[in-house]
N, C-alpha and C positions, 0 to 999 in steps of 0.2 A: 639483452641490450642494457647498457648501462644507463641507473638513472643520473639527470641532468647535475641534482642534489651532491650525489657520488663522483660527478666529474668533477663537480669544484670544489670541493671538498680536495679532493686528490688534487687537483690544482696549487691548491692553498700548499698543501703540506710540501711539493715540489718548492713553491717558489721560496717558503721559505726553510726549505732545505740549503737550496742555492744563496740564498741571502747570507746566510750562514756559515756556508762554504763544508758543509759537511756532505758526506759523500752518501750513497744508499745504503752503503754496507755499516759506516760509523751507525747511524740514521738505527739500522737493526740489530745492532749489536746493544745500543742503548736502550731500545725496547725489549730485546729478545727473542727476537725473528729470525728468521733468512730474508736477505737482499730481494728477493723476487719477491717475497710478498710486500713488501717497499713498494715493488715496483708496479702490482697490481694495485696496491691501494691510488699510488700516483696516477695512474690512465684510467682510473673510476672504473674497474673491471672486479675489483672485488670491493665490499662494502666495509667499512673501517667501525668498528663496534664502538660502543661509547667506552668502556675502560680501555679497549689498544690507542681512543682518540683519545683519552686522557693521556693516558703514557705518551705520548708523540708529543701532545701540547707540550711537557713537561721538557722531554728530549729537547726542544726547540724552543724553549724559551717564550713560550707565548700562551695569554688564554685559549680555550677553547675557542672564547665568540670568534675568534682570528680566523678560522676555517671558513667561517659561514659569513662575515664581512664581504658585501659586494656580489652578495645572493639577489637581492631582490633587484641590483643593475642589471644583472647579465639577464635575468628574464625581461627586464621588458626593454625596448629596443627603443633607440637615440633616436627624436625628433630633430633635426638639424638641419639648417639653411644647406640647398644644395651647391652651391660654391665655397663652403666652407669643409676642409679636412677633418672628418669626424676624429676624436680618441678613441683607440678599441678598449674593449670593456674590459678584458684581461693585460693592461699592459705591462704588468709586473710577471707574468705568467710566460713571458718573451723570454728566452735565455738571451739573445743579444742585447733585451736593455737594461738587464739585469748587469750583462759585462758592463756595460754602458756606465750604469750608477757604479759598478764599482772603480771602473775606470775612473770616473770622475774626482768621486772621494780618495782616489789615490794622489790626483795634482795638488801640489800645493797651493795654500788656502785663496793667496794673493791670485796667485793664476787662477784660481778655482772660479773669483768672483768676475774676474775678465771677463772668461770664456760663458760663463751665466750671463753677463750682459750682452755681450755679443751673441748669443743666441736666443736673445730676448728681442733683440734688434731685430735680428731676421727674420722670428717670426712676425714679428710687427708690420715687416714688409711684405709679407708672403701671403 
């Protein structure tokens, strides 16, 4: 069974694979892998050594501490009003809100700021 540490870990490197728009196969070509082991380190099913998680940070443009960010959230779990709609603790870890962000940063700047009001408003009401 995979450890929790190892899932988010694998997590991290997924999202910001996706952030990035690089694929698993670029992803192991730039470390020096095959794609399936991408793919295991991403589902926390094999465990990512500290020099393959160097080389990855590098591939990707990011510190190390970037993997482990948002470690100590996802253990311990949201006290919150129950009429109010929690955040999930992984929300970057979403492929659709991932599309979402990029979606966004694709509209133009002026429309950008609308539609960030307008959906500031909403939740305001909601």
């Amino acid at each position: 069974m995979a450890h929790p540490v190892d899932i988010h870990v694998g997590k991290r490197v997924r999202h910001r694979r996706w952030l990035t728009g690089m694929t698993q196969q670029q992803l192991a070509e730039h470390v020096g892998i095959k794609f399936q082991q991408i793919q295991k380190y991403e589902t926390g099913a094999n465990r990512i050594s500290a020099s393959r998680l160097w080389n990855i940070a590098e591939a990707l443009d990011v510190p190390i501490s970037f993997f482990f960010e948002g470690l100590e959230d996802s253990a311990q779990t949201a006290d919150s009003a129950p009429d109010k709609p929690t955040m999930p603790a992984d929300l970057m870890g979403d492929k659709e809100a991932l599309d979402l962000v990029r979606s966004y940063y694709a509209i133009p700047e002026n429309q950008r700021r609308r539609l960030f009001e307008l959906a500031r408003v909403l939740s305001d009401v909601a």
